[in-house]
matplotlib code that plots the C-alpha trace (Angstrom):
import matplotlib.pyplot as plt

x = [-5.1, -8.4, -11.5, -14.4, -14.1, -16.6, -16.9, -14.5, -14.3, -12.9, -10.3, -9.0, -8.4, -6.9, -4.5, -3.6, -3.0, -0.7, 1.2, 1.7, 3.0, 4.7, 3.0, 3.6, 0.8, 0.5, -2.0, -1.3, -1.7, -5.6, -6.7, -8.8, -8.6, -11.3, -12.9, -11.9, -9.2, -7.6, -7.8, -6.4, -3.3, -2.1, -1.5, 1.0, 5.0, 5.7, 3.0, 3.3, 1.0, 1.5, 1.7, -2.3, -3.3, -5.4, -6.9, -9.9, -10.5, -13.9, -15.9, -17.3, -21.4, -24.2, -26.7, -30.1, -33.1, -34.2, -31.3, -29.6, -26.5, -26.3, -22.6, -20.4, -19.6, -15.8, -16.3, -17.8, -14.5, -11.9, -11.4, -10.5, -8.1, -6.7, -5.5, -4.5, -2.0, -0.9, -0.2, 1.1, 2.6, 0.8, 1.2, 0.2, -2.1, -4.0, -3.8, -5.1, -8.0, -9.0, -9.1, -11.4, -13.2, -14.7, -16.1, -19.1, -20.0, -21.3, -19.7, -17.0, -14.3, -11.2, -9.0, -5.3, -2.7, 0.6, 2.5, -0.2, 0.5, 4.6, 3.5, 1.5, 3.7, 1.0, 3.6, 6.2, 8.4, 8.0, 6.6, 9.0, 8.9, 7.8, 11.2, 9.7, 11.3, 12.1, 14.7, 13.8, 16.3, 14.7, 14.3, 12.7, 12.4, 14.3, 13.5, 16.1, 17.6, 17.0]
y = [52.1, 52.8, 51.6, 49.7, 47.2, 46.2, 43.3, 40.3, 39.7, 43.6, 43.0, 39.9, 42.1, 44.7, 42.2, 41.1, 43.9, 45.2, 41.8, 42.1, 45.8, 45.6, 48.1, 49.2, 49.3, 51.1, 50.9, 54.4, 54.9, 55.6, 53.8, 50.7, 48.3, 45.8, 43.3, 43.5, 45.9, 43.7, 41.6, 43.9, 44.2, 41.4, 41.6, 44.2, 43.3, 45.3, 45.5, 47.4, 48.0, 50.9, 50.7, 52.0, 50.6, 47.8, 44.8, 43.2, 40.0, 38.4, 35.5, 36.2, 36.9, 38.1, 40.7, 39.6, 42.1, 41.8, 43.1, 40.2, 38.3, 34.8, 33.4, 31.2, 28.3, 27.1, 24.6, 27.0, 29.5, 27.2, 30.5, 32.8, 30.0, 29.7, 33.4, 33.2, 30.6, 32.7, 36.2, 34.6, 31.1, 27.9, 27.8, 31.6, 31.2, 28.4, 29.7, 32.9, 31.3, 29.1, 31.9, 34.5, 31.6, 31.8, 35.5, 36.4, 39.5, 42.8, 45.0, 43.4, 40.2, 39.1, 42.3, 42.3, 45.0, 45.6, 42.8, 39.9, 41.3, 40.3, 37.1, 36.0, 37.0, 40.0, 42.6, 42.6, 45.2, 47.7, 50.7, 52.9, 55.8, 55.1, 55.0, 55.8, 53.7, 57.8, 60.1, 63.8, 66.6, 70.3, 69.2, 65.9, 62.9, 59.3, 55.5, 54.4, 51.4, 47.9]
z = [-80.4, -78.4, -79.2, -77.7, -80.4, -84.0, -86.1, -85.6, -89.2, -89.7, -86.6, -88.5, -91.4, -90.1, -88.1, -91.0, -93.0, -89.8, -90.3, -93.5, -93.3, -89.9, -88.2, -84.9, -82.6, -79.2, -76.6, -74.7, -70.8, -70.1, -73.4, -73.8, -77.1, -77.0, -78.4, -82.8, -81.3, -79.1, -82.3, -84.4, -82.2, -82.1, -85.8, -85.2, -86.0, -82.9, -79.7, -76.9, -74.2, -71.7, -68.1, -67.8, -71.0, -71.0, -74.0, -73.6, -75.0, -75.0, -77.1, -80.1, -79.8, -82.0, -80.6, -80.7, -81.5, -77.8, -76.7, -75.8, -76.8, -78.2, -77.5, -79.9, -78.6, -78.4, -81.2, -84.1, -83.2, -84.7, -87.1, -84.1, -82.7, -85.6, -86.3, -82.0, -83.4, -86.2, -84.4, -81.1, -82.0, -81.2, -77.5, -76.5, -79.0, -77.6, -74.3, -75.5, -77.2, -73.8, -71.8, -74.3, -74.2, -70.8, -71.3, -72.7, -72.5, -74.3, -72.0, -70.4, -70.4, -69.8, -69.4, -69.6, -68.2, -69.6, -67.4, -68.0, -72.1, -70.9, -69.7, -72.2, -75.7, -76.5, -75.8, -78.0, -76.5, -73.2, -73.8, -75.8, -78.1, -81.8, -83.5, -87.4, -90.3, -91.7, -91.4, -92.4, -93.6, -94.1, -97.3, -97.7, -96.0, -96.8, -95.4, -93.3, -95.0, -93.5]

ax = plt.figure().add_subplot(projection="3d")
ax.plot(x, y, z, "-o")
ax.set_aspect("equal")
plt.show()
């Protein structure tokens, strides 16, 4: 995944979607997933974050038509501490949700390498090669069975 992030409502539904399907999600060495990204991810059954990979997690704002942006504030964002709770467990979750809490900002915020991603539950697994749920013969390819 690499993106500089989009609408938060879209990164909860694509989280969830990765949830329900159990995707796999990588953020590659040299890549950036913030903001609805990093929100994305954590939707994923199986998270890893590379070595120079990097999330960035930041409290929800609306741009204003001077250019400027308008923060939430902690107690209208019981929707995005919520789905914290859901993707990482209640704990993680809540710590999660304190911390995005204290950045506001357009182009920045609270950016997390692969061993704060260890410490906090976002990381599932090390990095690792993708290991697909198919096995391919010359002729067709099969699901591996669970």
């Amino acid at each position: 995944m690499n993106s500089r992030g989009g609408l938060l409502s879209d990164g909860y539904k694509i989280g969830r979607l990765f949830k329900k399907y159990g995707v796999q999600a990588e953020v590659a060495g040299g890549q950036s997933c913030s903001s609805s990204c990093a929100i994305a991810f954590l939707g994923a059954k199986r998270r890893i974050l590379s070595k120079n990979g990097s999330l960035l997690f930041h409290t929800p704002y609306i741009n204003l038509k001077d250019g400027n942006i308008k923060c939430s504030v902690r107690s209208d964002q019981e929707q995005l501490n919520d789905y914290y709770v859901e993707m990482l467990k209640k704990e993680n979750g809540n710590i999660i949700f304190d911390r995005t809490m204290e950045y506001c900002d357009k182009n920045g915020g609270w950016k997390i390498n692969s061993d704060a991603a260890q410490i906090f539950g976002i990381s599932t697994s090390k990095h690792q090669k993708y290991s697909s749920p198919f096995y391919c013969t010359k002729d067709r390819c099969k699901r591996y069975k669970e």
